[in-house]
Each structure stands twice: as structure tokens, then as C-alpha cells.
C-alpha positions as a LaTeX table, in Angstrom:
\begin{tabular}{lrrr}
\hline
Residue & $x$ (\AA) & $y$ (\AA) & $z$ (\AA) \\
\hline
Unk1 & 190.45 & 17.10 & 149.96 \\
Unk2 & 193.72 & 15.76 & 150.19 \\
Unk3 & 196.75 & 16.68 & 152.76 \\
Unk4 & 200.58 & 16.48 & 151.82 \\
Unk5 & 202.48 & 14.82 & 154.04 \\
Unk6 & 206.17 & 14.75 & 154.41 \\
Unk7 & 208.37 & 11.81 & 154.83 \\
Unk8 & 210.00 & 11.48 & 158.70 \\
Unk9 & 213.29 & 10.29 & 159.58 \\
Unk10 & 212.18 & 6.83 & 160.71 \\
Unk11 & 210.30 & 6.31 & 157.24 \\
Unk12 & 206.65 & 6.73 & 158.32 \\
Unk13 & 204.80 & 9.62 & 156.67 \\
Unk14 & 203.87 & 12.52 & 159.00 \\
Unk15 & 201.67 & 15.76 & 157.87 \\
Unk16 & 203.92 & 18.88 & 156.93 \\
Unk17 & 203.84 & 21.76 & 159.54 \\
Unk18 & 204.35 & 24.13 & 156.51 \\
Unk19 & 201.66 & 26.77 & 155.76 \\
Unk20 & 199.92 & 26.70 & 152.29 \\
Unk21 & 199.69 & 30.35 & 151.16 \\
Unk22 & 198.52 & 30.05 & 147.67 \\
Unk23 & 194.81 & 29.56 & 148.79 \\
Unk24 & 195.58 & 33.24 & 150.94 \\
Unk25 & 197.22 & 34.55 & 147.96 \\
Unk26 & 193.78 & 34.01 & 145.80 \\
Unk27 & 191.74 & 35.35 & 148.58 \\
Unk28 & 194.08 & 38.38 & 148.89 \\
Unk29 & 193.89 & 38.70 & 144.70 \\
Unk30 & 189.89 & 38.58 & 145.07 \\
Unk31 & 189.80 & 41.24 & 147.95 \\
Unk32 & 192.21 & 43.68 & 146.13 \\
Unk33 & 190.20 & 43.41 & 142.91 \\
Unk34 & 186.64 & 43.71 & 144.58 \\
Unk35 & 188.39 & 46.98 & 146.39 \\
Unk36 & 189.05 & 48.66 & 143.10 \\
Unk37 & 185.90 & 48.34 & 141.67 \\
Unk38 & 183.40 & 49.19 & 144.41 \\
Unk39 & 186.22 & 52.22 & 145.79 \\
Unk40 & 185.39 & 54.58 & 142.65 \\
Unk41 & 181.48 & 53.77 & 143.10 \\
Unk42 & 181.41 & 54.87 & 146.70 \\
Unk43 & 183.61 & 58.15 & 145.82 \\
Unk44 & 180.90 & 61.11 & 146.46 \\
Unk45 & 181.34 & 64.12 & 144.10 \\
Unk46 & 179.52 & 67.14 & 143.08 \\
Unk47 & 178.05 & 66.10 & 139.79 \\
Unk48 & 179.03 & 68.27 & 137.25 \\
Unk49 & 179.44 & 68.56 & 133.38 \\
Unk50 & 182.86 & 69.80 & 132.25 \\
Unk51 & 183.47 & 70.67 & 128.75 \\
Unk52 & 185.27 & 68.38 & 126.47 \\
Unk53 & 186.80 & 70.45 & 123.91 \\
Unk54 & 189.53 & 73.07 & 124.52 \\
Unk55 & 188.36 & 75.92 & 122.31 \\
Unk56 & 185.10 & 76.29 & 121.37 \\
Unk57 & 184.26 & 78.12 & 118.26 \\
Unk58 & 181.97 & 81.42 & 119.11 \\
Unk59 & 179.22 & 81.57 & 116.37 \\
Unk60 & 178.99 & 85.61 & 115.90 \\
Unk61 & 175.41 & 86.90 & 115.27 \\
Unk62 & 174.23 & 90.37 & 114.47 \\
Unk63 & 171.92 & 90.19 & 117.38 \\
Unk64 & 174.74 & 89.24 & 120.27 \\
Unk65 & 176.49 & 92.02 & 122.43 \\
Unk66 & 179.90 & 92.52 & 122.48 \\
Unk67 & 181.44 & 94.02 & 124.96 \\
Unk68 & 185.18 & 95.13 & 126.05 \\
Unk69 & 186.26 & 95.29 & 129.40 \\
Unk70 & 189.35 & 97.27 & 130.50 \\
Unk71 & 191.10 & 98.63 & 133.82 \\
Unk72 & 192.98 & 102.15 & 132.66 \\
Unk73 & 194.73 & 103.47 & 136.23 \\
Unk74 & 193.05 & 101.59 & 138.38 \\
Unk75 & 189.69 & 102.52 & 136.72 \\
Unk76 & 187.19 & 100.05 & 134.69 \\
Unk77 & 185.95 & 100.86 & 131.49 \\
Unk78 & 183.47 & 98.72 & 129.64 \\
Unk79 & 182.82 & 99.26 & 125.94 \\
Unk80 & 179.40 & 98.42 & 123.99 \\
Unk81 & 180.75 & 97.78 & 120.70 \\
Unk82 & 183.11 & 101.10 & 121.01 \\
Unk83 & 181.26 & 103.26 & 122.85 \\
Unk84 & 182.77 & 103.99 & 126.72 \\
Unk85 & 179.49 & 102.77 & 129.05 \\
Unk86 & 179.34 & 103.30 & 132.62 \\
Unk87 & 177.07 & 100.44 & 134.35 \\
Unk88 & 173.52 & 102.49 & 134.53 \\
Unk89 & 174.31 & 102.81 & 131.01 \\
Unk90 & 175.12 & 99.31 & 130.48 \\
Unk91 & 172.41 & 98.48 & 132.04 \\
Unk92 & 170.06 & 99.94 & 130.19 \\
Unk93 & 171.42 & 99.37 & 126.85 \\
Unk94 & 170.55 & 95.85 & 127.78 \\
Unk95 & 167.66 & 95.76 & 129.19 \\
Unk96 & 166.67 & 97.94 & 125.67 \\
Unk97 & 168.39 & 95.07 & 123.70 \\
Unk98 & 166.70 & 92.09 & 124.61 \\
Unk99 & 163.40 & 94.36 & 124.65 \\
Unk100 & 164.19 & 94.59 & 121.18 \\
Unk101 & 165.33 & 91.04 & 120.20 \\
Unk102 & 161.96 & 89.94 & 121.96 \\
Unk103 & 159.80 & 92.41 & 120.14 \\
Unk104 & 161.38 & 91.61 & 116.67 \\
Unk105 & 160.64 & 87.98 & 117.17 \\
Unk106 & 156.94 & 88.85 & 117.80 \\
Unk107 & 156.66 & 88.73 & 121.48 \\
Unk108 & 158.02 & 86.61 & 124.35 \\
Unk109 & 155.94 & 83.55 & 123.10 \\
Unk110 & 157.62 & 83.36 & 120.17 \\
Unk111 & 161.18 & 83.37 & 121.88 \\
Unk112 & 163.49 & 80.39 & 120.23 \\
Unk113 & 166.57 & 81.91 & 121.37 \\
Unk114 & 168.20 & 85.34 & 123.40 \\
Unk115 & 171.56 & 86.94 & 122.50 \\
Unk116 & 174.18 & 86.26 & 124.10 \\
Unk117 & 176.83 & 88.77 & 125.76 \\
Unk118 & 180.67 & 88.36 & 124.74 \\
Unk119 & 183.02 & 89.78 & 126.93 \\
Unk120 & 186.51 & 90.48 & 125.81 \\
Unk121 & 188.91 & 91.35 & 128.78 \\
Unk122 & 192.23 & 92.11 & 129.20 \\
Unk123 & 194.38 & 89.90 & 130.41 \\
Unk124 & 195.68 & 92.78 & 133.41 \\
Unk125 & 192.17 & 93.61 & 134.68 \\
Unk126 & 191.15 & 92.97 & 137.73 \\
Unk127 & 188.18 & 90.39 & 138.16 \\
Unk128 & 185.95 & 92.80 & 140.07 \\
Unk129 & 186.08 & 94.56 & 136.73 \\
Unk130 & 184.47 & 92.06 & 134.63 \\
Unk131 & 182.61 & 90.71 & 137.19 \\
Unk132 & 180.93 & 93.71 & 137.36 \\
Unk133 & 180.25 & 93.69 & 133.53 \\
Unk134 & 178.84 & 89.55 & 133.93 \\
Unk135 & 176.54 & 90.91 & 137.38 \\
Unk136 & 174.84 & 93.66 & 135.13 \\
Unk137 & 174.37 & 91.79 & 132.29 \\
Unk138 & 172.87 & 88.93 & 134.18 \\
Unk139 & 170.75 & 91.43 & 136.04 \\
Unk140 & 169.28 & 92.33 & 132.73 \\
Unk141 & 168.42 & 89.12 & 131.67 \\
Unk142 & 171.23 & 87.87 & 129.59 \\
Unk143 & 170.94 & 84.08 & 130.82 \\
Unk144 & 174.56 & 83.90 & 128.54 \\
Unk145 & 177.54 & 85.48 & 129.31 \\
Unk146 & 180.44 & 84.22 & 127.73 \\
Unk147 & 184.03 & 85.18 & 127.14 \\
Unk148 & 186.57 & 85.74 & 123.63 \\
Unk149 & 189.29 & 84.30 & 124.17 \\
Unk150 & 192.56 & 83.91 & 121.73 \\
Unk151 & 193.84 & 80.86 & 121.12 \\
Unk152 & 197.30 & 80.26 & 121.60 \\
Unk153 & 199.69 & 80.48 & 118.81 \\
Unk154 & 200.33 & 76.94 & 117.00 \\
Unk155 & 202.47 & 74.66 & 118.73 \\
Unk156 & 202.23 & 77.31 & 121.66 \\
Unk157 & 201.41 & 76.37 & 125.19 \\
Unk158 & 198.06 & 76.14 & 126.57 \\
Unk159 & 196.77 & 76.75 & 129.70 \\
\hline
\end{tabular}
């Protein structure tokens, strides 16, 4: 290891009182990179999957529900197809329709996959509306619920 030294007044060499900080720069350099690695890894979160695609295209089968949810004066209305439901009716419309989807695919051993339920809602109705509509379809058994959406115009701005 070797020590700079400084030249005096008198000629003789004498060591330099100066403090190196390039070795404490390095060590700094280290620390700050080792800190933003091992920071993200000891973040916590809720593990969860989020969807990587804005829009996803709804595959329409014969077999799926639709159903349109509305508030008219402060009143819901949910629609099967076009006929006005109220949610005993709803219900039991689909309780009846996955009875049937099971039974035409020979029993619930032979189950590859339910119907879903599509709700289209209007933008101005209130969310205990179609929540209502998502709790009673849930309730009979529809394990998906989903939503139509429209896409916004070309160019438009997305939310």
C-alpha cells in the first residue's frame, strides 16, 4: 500500500493531511446500487394478476346470457335478452339456464365449460343497479360475469 506524501517547505517529504475520497466514493457507488436491487425485493404486495391487453374481444355463444341493465327514474330494470325481469325472475331464469346447459351436455360430469353472463350497463346507472344483476347471477351459479363494453372511437381517448 503506498501513501502520498507532500513536499514541506524545508524540502523533506511529510504525509498529506488531505482526505482520499475516491475509495468512499466506490463504497458509496456499491451501497446505492445494492439498495436498488434488494429495495423492490423486500416491497410486500398483494399478489395479483392484472390483465395485459386493453380490450378484450368477447367470443359470443348461443348458450351465454345477455343481459341489459338500466336505471329509468331512479328505478332498475334488467333485461334478459329484451324481456323486462325483476330479480326472482332473474333468478330463476338462471338457475333454469345452466340446468339446461348442464343437462344438454349430458350431466354435470360431462361439464367442459358454463355460460357466461354479459352485462351491458349504462353508463348513468347507479352501481347498486348492476351489482344487483352480478349478486343474482353469481347466486345462481354463473362463476362468469362479465361486462360489454364499447371501445372508444379511433384515435379517441381511453380510459
Amino acid at each position: 500500500m503506498a501513501m502520498q506524501v507532500g513536499e514541506h517547505e524545508e524540502g523533506e517529504d511529510t504525509p498529506m493531511s488531505d482526505i482520499n475520497t475516491t475509495p468512499l466514493v466506490d463504497v458509496m457507488l456499491v451501497l446505492l446500487i445494492i439498495f436498488l436491487i434488494a429495495v423492490p425485493v423486500v416491497l410486500q404486495s398483494v399478489p395479483v394478476n392484472l390483465p395485459k391487453v386493453d380490450f378484450e374481444v368477447t367470443q359470443t355463444k348461443p348458450e351465454n346470457v345477455n343481459l341489459t341493465v338500466r336505471a329509468v327514474n331512479g328505478q332498475c330494470e334488467v333485461y334478459w335478452n329484451l324481456t323486462r325481469v325483476n330479480s326472482n325472475d332473474l333468478l330463476n331464469r338462471a338457475v333454469r339456464a345452466l340446468e339446461d346447459e348442464i343437462a344438454r351436455q349430458g350431466g354435470a360430469e360431462n361439464v367442459t365449460e358454463l355460460p357466461e353472463a354479459h352485462i351491458r350497463g349504462d353508463v348513468n346507472t347507479p352501481y347498486r343497479c348492476i351489482g344487483g344483476a352480478i349478486f343474482t347471477m353469481q347466486r345462481a351459479g354463473f362463476s362468469r360475469v362479465g361486462f360489454i363494453s364499447e371501445p372508444p372511437p379511433r384515435g379517441g381517448v381511453r380510459y
